[in-house]
C-alpha positions as CSV (number, residue, x, y, z in Angstrom):
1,X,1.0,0.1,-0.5
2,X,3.4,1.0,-2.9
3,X,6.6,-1.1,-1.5
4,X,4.2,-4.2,-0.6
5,X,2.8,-4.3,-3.8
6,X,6.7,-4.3,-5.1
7,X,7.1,-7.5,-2.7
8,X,4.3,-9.3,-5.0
9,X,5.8,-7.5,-8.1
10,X,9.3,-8.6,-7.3
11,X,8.5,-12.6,-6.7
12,X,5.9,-12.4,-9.6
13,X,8.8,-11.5,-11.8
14,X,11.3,-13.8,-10.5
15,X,8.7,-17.1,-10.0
16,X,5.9,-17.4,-12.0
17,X,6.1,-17.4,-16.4
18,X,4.7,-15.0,-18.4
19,X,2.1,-17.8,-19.9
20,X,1.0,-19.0,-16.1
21,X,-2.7,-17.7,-15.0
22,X,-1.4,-16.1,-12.1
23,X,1.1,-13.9,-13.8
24,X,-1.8,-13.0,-16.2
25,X,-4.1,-11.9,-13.7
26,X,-1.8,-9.8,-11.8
27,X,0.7,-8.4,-13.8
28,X,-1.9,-5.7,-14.9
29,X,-1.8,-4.4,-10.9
30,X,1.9,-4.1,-11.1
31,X,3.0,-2.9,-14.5
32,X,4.3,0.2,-13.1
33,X,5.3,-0.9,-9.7
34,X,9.0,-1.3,-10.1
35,X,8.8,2.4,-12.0
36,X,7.3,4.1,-9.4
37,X,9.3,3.0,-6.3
38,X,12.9,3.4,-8.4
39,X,11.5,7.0,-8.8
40,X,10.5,7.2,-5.5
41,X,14.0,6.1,-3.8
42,X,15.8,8.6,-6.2
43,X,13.4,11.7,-5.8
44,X,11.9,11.3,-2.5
45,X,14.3,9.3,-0.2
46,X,17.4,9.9,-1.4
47,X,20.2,12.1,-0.2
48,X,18.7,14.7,-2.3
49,X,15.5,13.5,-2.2
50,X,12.4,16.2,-1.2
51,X,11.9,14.1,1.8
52,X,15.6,14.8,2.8
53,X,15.3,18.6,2.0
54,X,12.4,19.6,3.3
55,X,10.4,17.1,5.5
56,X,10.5,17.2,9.0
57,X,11.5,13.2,9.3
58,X,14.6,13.5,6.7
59,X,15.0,10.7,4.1
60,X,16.3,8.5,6.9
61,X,14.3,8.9,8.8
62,X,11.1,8.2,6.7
63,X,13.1,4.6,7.0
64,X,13.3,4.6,10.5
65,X,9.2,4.8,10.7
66,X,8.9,2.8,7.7
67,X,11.3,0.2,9.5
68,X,9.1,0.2,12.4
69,X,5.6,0.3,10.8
70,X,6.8,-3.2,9.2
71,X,6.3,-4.8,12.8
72,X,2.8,-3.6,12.7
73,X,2.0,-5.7,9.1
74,X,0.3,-8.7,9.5
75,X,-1.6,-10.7,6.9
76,X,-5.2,-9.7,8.8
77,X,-4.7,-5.7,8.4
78,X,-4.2,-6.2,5.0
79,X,-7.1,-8.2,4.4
80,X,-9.8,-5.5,4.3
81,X,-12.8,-7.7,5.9
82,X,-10.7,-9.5,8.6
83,X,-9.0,-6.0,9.5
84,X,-12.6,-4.4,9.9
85,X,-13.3,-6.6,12.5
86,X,-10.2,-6.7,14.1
87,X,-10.5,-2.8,14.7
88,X,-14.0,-3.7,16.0
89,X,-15.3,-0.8,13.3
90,X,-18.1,-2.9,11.9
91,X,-20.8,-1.0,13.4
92,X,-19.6,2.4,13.4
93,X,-22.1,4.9,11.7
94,X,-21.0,6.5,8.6
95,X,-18.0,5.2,8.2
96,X,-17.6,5.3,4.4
97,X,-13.8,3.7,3.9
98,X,-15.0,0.7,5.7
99,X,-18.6,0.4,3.6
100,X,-16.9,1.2,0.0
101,X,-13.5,-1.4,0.7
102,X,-16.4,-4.0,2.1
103,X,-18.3,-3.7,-1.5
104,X,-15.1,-3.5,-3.5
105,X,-12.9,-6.2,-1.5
106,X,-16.3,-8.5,-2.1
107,X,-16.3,-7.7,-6.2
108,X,-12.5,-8.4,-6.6
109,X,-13.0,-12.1,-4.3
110,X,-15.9,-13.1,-6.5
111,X,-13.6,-12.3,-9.6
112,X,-10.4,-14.2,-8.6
113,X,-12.3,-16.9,-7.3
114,X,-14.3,-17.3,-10.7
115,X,-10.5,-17.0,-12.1
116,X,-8.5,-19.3,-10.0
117,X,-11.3,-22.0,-9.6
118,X,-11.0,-22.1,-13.3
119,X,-7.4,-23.1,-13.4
120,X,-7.7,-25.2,-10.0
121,X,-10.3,-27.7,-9.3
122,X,-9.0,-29.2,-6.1
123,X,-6.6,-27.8,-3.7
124,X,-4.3,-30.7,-4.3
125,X,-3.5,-28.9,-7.5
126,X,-2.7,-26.0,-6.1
127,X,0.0,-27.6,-3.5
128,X,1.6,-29.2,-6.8
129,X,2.2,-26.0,-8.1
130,X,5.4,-25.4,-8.0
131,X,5.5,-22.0,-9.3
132,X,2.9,-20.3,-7.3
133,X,4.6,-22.5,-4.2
134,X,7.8,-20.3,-4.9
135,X,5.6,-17.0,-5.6
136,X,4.5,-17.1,-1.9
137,X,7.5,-18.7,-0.4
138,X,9.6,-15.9,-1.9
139,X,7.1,-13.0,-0.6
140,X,7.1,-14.8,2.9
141,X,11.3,-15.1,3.3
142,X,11.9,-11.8,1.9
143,X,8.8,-9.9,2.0
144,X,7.7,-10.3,5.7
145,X,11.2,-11.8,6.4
146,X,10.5,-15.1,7.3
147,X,8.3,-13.3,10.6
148,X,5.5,-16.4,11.1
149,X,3.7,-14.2,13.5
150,X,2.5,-11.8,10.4
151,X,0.3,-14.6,9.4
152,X,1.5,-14.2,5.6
153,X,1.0,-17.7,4.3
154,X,4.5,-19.6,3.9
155,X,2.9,-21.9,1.3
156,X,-0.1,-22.2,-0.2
157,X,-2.4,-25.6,0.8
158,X,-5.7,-24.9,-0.9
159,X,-7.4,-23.1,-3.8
160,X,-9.4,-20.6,-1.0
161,X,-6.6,-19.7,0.9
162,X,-5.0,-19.2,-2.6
163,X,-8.2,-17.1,-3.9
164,X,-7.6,-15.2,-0.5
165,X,-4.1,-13.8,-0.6
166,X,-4.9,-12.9,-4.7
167,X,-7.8,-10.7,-3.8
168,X,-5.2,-9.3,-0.8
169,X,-2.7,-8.6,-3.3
170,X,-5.1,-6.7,-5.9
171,X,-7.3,-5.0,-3.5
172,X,-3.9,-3.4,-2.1
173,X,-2.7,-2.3,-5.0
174,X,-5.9,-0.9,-6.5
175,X,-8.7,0.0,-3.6
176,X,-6.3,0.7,-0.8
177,X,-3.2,2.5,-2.6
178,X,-6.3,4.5,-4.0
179,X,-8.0,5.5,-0.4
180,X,-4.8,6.3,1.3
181,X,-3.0,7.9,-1.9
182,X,-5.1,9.6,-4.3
183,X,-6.5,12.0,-1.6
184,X,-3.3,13.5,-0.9
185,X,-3.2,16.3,-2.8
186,X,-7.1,17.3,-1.5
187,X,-6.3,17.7,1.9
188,X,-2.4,18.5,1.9
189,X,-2.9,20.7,-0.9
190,X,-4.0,23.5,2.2
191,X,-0.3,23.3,3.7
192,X,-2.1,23.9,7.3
193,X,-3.7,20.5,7.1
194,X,-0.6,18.7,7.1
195,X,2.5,20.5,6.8
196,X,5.3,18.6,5.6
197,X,7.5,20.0,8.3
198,X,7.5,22.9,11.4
199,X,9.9,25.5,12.5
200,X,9.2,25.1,16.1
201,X,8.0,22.3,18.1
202,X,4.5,21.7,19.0
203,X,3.4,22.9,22.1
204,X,3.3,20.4,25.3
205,X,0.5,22.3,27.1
206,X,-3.0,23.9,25.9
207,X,-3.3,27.9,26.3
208,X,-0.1,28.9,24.7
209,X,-0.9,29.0,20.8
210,X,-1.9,31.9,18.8
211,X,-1.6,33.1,15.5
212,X,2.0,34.4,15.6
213,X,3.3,31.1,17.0
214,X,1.1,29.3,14.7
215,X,2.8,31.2,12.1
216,X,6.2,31.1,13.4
217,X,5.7,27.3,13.2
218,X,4.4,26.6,10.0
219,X,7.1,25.7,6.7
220,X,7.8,29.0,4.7
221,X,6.6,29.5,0.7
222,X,9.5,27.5,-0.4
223,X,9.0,24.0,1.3
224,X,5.3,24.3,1.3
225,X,5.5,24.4,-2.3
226,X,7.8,21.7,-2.8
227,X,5.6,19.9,-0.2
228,X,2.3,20.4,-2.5
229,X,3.8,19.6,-5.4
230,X,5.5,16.4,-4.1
231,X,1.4,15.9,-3.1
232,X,0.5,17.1,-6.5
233,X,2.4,14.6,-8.2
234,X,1.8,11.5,-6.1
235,X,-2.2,12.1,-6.5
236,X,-2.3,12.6,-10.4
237,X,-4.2,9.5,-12.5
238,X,-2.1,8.2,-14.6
239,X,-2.5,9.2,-18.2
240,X,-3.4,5.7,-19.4
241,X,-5.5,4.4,-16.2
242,X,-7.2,1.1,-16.7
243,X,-10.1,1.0,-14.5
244,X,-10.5,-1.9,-11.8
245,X,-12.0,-5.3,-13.2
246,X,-11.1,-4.4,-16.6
247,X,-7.9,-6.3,-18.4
């Protein structure tokens, strides 16, 4: 979530003015984008990054898997309700992700489209924009590299597929970069859970674990700190957190 939202960030910057309804309406979802990420490539990824010192993957490869998880993006898993059904999870019982990101992907469409039929009253207006035109044009070329078979709109042609990709680009900055980030920390905190790397490999057959090899496996005190902390910090609120919906 965090280096997509810097794809929206980026061509917000670079296409659309400071006094266009657009940039207003989603500059609050990316004021500390750009921050976070330089941070992130410095501390995390970098030659002397955590990642590189004590995870498993290495700071390269964290961008061999990022890398390949690109191929899996596509404009329908990133819009909640259309990715719901495409994972056929619409009926599964208790499923509390799915049921909260429903109601909360539902408030934020209702909001941009009471914002962006505001400014737009026909979709012709919307295809004259130039400036919104080159927002998504720019996200499409070097966002999702010019891939049509992500689906990502290469231009925009009416004012609900514009309402559309806006409640995309909030809801997976906000709702989403909340459900997989902010719980880090509560289940990673308990280094068992999901230990940032192991001393041995896994074993290929059932029958041959017990606690000394469990042991012998997981990270010592050292990287399981630096892997908690890394957690620590990534789940923390941010001191001045402006709550969904409110500008």
């Amino acid at each position: 979530t965090h280096l997509l939202a810097e794809v929206f960030a980026v061509s917000l910057l670079r296409n659309v003015p400071m006094v266009h309804p657009l940039y207003k309406l989603l500059i609050p979802h990316t004021r500390y984008t750009l921050q976070i990420n330089f941070l992130a490539r410095n501390l995390l990824i970098s030659e002397k990054g955590s990642f590189t010192q004590f995870a498993a993957s290495g700071g390269e490869g964290m961008m061999t898997i990022l890398r390949r998880s690109l191929s899996a993006v596509t404009y329908t898993s990133l819009c909640f309700p259309d990715d719901v059904a495409e994972r056929g999870v619409q009926d599964v019982p208790n499923y509390y992700y799915r049921d909260d990101g429903l109601r909360l992907w539902e408030i934020t469409y209702r909001f941009v489209k009471g914002v962006i039929e505001f400014y737009y009253k026909n979709d012709e207006e919307v295809q004259q924009d130039s400036e919104i035109q080159k927002w998504i044009s720019d996200i499409f070329k070097h966002g999702f590299l010019s891939q049509a078979c992500t689906g990502i709109p290469q231009s925009f042609t009416s004012v609900a597929q514009l309402v559309k990709f806006v409640t995309m680009v909030i809801f997976t900055g906000s709702a989403q970069h909340a459900a997989v980030n902010s719980g880090q920390y509560d289940y990673g905190g308990w280094m068992p859970n999901t230990p940032i790397s192991l001393k041995r490999p896994p074993p290929t057959k059932k029958g041959v674990a017990n606690e000394d090899t469990m042991l012998e496996t997981l990270p010592d005190v050292n990287v399981t700190v630096q892997g908690m902390a890394t957690l620590w910090l990534l789940s923390k609120q941010s001191s001045d957190f402006v709550p969904l919906g409110e500008y």
